[in-house]
C-alpha positions in Angstrom: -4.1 28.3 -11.4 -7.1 27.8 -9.0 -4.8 28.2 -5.7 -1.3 30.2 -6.0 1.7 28.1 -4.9 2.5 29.4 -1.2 6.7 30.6 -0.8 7.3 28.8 2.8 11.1 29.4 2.4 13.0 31.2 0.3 16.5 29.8 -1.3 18.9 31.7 0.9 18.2 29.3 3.7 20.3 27.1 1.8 21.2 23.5 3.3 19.0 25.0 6.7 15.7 25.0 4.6 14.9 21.3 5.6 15.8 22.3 9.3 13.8 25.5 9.1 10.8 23.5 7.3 10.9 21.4 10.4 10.7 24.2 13.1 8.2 26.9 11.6 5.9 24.7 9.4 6.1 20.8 10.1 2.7 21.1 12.7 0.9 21.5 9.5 1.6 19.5 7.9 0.7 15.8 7.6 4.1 13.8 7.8 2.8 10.4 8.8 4.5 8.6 6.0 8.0 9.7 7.2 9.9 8.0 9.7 10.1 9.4 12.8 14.1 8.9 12.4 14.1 11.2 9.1 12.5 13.7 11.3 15.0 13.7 13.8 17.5 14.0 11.3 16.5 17.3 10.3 15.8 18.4 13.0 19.7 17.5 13.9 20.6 19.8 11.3 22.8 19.6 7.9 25.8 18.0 10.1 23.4 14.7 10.0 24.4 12.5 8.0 21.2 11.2 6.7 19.9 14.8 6.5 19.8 15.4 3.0 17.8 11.6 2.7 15.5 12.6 5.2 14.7 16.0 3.1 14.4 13.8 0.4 12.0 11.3 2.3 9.7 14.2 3.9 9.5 16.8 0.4 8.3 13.5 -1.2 6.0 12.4 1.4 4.5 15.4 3.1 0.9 16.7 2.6 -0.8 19.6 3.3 -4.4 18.9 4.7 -5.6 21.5 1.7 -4.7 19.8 -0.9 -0.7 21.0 -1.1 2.8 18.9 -1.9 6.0 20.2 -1.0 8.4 21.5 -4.2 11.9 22.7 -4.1 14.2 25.1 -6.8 16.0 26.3 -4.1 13.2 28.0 -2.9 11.0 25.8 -1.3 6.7 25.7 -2.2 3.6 24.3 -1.3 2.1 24.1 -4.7 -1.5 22.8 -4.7 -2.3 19.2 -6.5 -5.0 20.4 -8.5 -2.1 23.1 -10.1 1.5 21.2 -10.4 1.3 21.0 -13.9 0.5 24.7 -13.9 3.1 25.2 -11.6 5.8 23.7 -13.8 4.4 25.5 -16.9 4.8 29.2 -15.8 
């Protein structure tokens, strides 16, 4: 891999990693292609009830002005473009 995936948040935040996402890293991060309701939602907190589908929304559309994409196994990454398949193999 040319750029090591970055942890942002580990997996102990649980259902509060969207909500954490939102407080120490959205400014960024380039989120233009997610509603502005989605963001709100997070930023509500897990008692939302569109929370979870605005996590799903923003992991799917959020870029990283470096060249990183978001990528959740409970722990949640920023994994370069160039190195997602390298990512998944290791």
């Amino acid at each position: 891999m040319k750029n090591e995936p970055i942890l942002l948040i580990d997996g102990s935040a649980g259902i509060y990693t969207p909500q954490y996402f939102i407080e120490e890293y959205a400014s960024d991060w380039n989120l233009e292609n997610v509603s502005k309701d989605s963001i709100e939602s997070i930023k509500n907190g897990p008692d939302d009830e569109w929370y979870c589908d605005a996590w799903i929304e923003l992991e799917n559309n959020a870029t990283h002005n470096d060249g990183y994409i978001l990528y959740q196994d409970d722990d949640l990454w920023a994994v370069h473009i160039d190195d997602v398949q390298a990512f998944f193999e290791r």
